[in-house]
C-alpha positions, 0 to 999 in steps of 0.5 A: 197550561195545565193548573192541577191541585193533586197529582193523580189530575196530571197525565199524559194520554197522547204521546206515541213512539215509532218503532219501525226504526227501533225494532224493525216493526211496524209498531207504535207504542202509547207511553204511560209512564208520563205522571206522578206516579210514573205508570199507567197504574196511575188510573187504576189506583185513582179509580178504585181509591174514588169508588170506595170512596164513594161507597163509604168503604174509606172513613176516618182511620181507614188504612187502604190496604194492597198487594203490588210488585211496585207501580201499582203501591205507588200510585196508591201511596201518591194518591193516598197521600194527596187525601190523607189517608195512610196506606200500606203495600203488601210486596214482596223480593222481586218489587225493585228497592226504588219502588219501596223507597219511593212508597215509603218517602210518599207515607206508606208502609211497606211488607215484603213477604218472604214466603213463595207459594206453590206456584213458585211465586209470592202473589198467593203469600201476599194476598194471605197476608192481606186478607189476615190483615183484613181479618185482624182489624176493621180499619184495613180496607182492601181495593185488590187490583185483582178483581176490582172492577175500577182496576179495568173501568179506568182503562176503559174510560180513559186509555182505550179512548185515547187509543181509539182517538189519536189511532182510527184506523187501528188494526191490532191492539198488544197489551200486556196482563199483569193484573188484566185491569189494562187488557180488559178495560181496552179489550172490552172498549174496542170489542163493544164497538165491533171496532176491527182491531185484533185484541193480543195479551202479551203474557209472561213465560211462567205465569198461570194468567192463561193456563201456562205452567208455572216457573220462575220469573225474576222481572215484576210486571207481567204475569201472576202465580194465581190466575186474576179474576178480572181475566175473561179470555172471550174479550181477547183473540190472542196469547204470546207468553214471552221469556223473561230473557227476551224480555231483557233484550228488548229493554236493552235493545230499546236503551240503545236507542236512548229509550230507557224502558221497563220490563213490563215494555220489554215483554210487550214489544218482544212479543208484539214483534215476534208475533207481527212477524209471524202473522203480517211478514212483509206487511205494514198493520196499523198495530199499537203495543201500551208502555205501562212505565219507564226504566229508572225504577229497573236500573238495579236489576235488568239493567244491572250487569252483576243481577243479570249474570246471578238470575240469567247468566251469561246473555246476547244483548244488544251492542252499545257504542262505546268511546268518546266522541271528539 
């Protein structure tokens, strides 16, 4: 039975899907959404709040300062919260109103920047902004996800051997890059350990993460507009870029069988199945794709009929029953 006494002590670590009869693919997926915060930035947040902690970076009237398109602020302002210190989240259009309302109701104050940046997206915009921050006041402190190395230390000590444990015989590894604090802290586990296991990002179309040219994306998530500096491709063996269209199929496609997903999971399992499909047809790998979160916080935009037809037009998804039973 477990007794916590803050939320960040709560998380599951050993719950798996089977999505052969889903998808068609021999492919399991690791559930990350199980916790307080609902993601698996939940590691993240609470391993980088504990090294500047540790550092003597945060004191009295510190105010922890981060940009995050949702689940990352949220982890912060629960984890925050729990200590007493305030917090605020540099964000911008795209992170769904249910994530800002969920850090606004945890203490944090939240900025949506409203400038894009050459690469068509905010990320550029929303770290100037905290650095300007930074720069006007002492008291901020700024734990940037983007290079901070608690940001893949925590999946190194916590997911990848969660993975390893309940998956000895492990074959291919998809993690999907955002910040790549996941894809890193996993790649570098397994990679240390010779373990035999082909490390796959799954990556947005439009984002600059591994050298792709810049466009437009709508789903936060997955990808960037300024290439992070936790990436070091030598620790991965391979790259699939997902459109955001087939992003959204795959949530809707996972929805139907009563798996409510977000996008972040709908790229990965789109492109861990295309890319099973190309190099193992016909074969059954052991092969294990990470579910940073669920669908609730995704349900005024991808799961939204009038936003899906405004940002993507008229789309094939997948059929739902319909009428009542009797």
């Amino acid at each position: 039975m477990p007794v916590i006494k803050a939320p960040q002590e709560f998380n599951v670590e050993d719950l798996f899907i089977d999505l052969r009869t889903v998808t068609g693919a021999p492919l399991y997926l690791k559930c990350e959404g199980f916790n307080f915060a609902g993601s698996v930035k939940l590691k993240a947040a609470t391993e980088m709040v504990a090294a500047a902690e540790r550092d003597g970076l945060v004191g009295p009237g510190s105010v922890l300062v981060e940009s995050s398109s949702g689940n990352l602020g949220i982890a912060l302002a629960m984890v925050a919260a729990d200590k007493g210190l305030r917090f605020l989240c540099v964000t911008d259009p795209r992170c769904n109103t249910a994530s800002r309302r969920l850090m606004r109701s945890l203490g944090a104050e939240v900025v949506v920047v409203q400038t894009q940046d050459v690469n068509g997206g905010y990320l550029e915009s929303r770290i100037r902004h905290v650095r300007d921050l930074c720069a006007s006041d002492s008291r901020y402190v700024w734990l940037n996800q983007y290079a901070n190395p608690g940001n893949w230390q925590a999946h190194y000590r916590h997911t990848a051997p969660a993975i390893a444990r309940n998956f000895p015989g492990l074959e291919v590894l998809f993690v999907g890059a955002g910040t790549t604090g996941t894809l890193m802290g996993c790649a570098r586990y397994f990679k240390e350990r010779r373990a035999p296991v082909t490390i796959v990002a799954v990556d947005a179309v439009g984002s600059v993460t591994f050298g792709g040219v810049p466009e437009r994306r709508m789903v936060p998530g997955l990808g960037t507009s300024v290439r992070p500096g936790l990436v070091d491709e030598s620790w991965v063996d391979d790259v699939v870029h997902v459109p955001e269209p087939d992003t959204i199929r795959a949530c809707h496609g996972l929805a139907a069988r009563g798996f409510l997903f977000g996008g972040s999971t709908g790229t990965v399992v789109s492109g861990a199945t295309r890319w099973l499909e190309e190099k193992y047809p016909g074969e059954e790998p052991v092969a294990l794709a990470v579910a940073p979160d669920l669908g609730e916080r995704y349900l005024d935009s991808i799961y939204e009929e009038g936003w899906l037809r405004e940002h993507f037009g008229p789309l094939d998804l997948p059929d739902r029953p319909h009428g009542s039973a009797h």
